[in-house]
N, C-alpha and C positions, 0 to 999 in steps of 0.2 A: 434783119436781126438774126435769121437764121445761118446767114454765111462765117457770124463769129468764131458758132461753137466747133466749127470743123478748125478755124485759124487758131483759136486756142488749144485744141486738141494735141496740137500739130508744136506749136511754138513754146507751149505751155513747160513740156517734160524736158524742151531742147534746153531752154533757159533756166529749167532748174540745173540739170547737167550741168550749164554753164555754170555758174553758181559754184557745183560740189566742185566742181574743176578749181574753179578761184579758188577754194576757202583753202581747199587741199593742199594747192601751193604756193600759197601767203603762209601756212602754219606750220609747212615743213623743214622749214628753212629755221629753224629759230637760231637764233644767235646763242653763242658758247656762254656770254655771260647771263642770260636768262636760263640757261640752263644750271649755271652755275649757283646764282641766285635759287631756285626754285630746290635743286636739291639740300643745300643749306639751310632754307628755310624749314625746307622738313627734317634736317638731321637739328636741328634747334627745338620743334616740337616734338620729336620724338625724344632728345634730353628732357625736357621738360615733363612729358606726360610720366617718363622713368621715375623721374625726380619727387612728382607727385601721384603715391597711387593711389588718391580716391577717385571718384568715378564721378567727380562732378565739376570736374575739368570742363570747358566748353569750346567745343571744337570747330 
């Protein structure tokens, strides 16, 4: 039982690394029309909030 905690010690932070490694460059790459979409989305809530200025809009 004793020999885990050194192998987790050890494997534990490598595999998180792995991990921030993947997430990094799976979400760097985003495709032009998700980007495209996502800024529109916010130049449509940003008319809208304009549009309406009470403050009980829900975001």
């Amino acid at each position: 039982m004793e020999a885990i905690l050194p192998i987790a010690t050890v494997l534990g932070p490598i595999l998180l690394l792995a991990a921030l490694v993947y997430a990094w460059l799976r979400n760097r790459k985003a495709p032009k029309s998700v980007d495209r979409a996502a800024e529109r989305g916010a130049r449509e809530l940003r008319e809208e909030v304009s549009e309406r200025p009470q403050k009980d809009i829900d975001l």
